[in-house]
C-alpha positions as CSV (number, residue, x, y, z in Angstrom):
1,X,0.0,0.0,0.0
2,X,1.6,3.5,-0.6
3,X,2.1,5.7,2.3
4,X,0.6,8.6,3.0
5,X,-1.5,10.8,0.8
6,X,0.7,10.4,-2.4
7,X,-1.1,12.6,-5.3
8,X,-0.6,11.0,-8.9
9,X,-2.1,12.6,-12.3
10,X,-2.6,10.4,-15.0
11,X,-2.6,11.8,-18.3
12,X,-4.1,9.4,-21.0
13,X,-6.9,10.3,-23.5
14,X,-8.5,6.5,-23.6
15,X,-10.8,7.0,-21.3
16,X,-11.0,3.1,-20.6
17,X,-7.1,3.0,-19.9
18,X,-7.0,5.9,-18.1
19,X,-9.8,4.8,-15.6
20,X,-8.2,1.3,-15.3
21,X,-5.3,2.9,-14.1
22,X,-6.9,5.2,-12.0
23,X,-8.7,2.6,-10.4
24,X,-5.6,-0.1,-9.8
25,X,-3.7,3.0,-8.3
26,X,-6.4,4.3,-6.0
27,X,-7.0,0.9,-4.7
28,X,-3.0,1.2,-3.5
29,X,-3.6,4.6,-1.8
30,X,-2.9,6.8,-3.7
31,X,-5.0,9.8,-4.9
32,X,-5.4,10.0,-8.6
33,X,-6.3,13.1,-10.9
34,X,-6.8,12.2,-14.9
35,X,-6.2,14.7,-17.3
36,X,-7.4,13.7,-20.9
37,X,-5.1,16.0,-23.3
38,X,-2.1,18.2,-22.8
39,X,-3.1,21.6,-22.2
40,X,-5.2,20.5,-19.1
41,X,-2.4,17.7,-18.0
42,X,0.3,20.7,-17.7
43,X,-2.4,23.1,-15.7
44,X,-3.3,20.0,-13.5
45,X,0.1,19.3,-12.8
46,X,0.9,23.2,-12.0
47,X,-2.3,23.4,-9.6
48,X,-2.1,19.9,-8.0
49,X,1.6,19.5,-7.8
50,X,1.7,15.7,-7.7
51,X,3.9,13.3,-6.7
52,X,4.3,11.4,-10.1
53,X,2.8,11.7,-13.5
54,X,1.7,8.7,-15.6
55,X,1.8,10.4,-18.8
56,X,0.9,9.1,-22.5
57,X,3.3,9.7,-25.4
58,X,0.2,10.6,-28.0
59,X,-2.3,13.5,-26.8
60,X,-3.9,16.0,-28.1
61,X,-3.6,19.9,-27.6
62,X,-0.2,18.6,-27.6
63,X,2.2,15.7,-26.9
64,X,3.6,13.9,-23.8
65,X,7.0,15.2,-24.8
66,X,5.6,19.1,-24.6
67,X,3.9,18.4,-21.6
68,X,6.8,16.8,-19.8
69,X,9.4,20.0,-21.3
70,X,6.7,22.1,-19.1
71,X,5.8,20.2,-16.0
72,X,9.9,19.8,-15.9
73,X,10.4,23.6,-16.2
74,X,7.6,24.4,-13.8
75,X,8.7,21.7,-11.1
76,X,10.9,18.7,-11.1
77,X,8.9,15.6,-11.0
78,X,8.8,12.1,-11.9
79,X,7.2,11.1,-14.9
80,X,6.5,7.8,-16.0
81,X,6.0,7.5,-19.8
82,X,4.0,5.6,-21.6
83,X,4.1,4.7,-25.3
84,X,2.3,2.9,-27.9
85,X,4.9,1.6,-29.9
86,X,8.3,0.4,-28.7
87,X,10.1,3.4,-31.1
88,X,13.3,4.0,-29.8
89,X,13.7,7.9,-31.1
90,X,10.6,8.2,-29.5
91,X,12.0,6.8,-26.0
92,X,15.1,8.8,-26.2
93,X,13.3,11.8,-26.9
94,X,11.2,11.2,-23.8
95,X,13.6,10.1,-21.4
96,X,16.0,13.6,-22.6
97,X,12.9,15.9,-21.6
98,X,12.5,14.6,-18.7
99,X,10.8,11.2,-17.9
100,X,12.5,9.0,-15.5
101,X,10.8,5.5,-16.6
102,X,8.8,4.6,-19.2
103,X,6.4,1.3,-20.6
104,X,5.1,0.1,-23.8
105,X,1.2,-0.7,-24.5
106,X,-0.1,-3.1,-24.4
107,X,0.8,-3.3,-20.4
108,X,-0.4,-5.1,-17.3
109,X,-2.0,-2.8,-15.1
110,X,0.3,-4.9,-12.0
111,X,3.5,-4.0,-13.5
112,X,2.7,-0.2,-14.0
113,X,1.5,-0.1,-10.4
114,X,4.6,-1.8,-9.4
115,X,6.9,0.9,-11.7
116,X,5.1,3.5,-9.3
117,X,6.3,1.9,-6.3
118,X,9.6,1.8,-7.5
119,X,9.6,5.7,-8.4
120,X,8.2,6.4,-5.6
121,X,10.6,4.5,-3.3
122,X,13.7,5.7,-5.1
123,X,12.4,9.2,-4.7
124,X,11.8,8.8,-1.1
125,X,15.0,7.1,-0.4
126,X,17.6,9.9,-1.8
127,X,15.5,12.4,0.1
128,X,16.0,10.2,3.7
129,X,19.7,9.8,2.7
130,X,20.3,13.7,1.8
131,X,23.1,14.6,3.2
132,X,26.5,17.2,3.3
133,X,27.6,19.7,-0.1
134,X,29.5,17.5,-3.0
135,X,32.0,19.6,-4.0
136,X,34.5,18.1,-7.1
137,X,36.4,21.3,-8.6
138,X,34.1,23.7,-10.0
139,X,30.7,20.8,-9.3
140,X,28.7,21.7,-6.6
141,X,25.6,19.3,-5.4
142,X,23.7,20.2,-2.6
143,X,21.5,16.9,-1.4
144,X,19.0,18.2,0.9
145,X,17.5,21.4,-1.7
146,X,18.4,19.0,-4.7
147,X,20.6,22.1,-6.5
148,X,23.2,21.9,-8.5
149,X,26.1,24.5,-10.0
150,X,28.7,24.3,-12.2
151,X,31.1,27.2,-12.2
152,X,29.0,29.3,-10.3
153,X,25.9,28.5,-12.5
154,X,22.9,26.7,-11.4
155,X,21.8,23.5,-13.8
156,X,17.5,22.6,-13.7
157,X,17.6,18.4,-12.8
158,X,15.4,16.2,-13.0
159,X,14.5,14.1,-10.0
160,X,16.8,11.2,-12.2
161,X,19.3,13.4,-13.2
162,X,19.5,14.3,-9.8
163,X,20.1,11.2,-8.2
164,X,22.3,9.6,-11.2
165,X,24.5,12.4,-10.5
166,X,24.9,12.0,-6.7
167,X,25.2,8.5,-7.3
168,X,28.1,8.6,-9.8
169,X,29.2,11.9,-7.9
170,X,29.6,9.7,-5.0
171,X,32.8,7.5,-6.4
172,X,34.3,10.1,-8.7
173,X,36.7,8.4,-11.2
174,X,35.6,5.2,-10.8
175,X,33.7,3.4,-13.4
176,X,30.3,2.0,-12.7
177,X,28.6,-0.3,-14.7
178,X,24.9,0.5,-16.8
179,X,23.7,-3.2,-14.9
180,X,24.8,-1.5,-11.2
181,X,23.5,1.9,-12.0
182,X,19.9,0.6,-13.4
183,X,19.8,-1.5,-10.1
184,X,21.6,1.6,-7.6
185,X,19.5,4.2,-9.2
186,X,16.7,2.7,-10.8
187,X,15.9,0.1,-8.5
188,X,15.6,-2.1,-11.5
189,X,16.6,-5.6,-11.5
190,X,17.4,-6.3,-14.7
191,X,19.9,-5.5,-17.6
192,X,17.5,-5.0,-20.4
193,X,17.2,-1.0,-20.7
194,X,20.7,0.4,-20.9
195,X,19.5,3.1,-23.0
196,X,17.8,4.4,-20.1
197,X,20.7,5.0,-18.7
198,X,22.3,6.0,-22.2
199,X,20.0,8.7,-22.3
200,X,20.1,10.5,-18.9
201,X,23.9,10.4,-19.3
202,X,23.4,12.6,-22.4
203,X,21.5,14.7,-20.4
204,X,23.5,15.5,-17.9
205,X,26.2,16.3,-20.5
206,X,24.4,18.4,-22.1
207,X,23.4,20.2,-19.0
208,X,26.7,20.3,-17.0
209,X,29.3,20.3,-19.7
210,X,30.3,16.9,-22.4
211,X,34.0,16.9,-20.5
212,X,32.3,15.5,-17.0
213,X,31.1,11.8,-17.2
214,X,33.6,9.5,-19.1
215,X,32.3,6.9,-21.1
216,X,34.2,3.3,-21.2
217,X,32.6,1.7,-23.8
218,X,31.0,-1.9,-23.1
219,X,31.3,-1.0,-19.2
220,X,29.3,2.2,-18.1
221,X,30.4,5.5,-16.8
222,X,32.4,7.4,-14.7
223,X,32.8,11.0,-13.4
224,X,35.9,13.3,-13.8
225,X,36.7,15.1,-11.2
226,X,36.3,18.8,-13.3
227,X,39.1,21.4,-12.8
């Protein structure tokens, strides 16, 4: 059962999915908001503030990728995506603006529950273990308000992004493995969604500067301590 009153908008114009969800959800404790299209999914998630978003690649107003570029800019948040075709453009695209998870229709209604759990959990954990400033050269992380600078400047995170960073930021120099980090980070158990990872990597590059995480290729990552 989740704990305490955790607030999740689902965003999905089938109205038959959408209540499935609702309803599997609400029957774990949560409390669930649906939002049908993306102009009304980005003003629910501004005057809600939820703890996750279940959010559908396809809409109309606009798509899950503009809605997720907004809700990120407004408020970090964890987004699980969902999409109706295994596309991996699409993926990548989704996972660079912002998502932190994502699933492929058709899906069991039991494994995106237990995807929320794991967000959740991961969310809740990094927050418990906050602790003292990072400091590696001109890096700065600051766990308990979740900021981060680079040479003075600050750099928008996503919850993800976030923790990848601590977590890699945590053992600079040495290499850690896509399998370790999808299980460390993740919380996932198995090896079959590198590009996950892949993908927030590129993120943070692009966001912090392409000379801080070190790729070994056929291994995983690492972070250079920056000058």
């Amino acid at each position: 059962m989740a704990e305490g009153h955790r607030r999740i908008l689902v965003v999905e114009d089938e109205p038959a999915i959408a209540e499935s969800v609702a309803a599997r959800l609400r029957a774990e404790g949560y409390e669930v908001d649906i939002a049908a299209d993306g102009p009304s999914a980005v003003r629910q998630a501004v005057e809600t503030a939820p703890d996750l978003i279940v959010l559908d690649l396809m809409l109309p107003g606009f798509d899950g990728l503009e809605v997720c570029r907004r809700v990120q800019a407004h408020r970090p948040v964890p987004v699980l995506m969902l999409t109706a075709r295994d596309d991996e453009t699409d993926l990548l695209v989704g996972l660079a603006v912002g998502a932190d998870d994502y699933i492929t229709k058709p899906f069991s209604i039991r494994e995106l529950a237990a995807r929320v759990h794991a967000l959740l959990r991961r969310v809740d954990r990094n927050t418990q273990q906050a602790a003292a400033k990072i400091v590696l050269g001109d890096l700065e992380i600051d766990p308990v308000e979740r900021r981060v600078h680079r040479a003075g400047e600050p750099a928008h995170l996503t919850p993800t992004e976030f923790e990848l960073l601590v977590h890699l930021a945590g053992r600079p120099r040495a290499v850690v493995p896509r399998d370790r980090l999808l299980t460390e980070v993740w919380g996932w158990n198995e090896s079959a969604s590198t590009r996950t990872v892949d993908s927030h990597i590129k993120a943070l590059r692009r966001k912090l500067g392409a000379d801080l995480i070190r790729t070994v290729h056929g291994v995983g990552y690492a972070l250079e301590v920056p000058r």
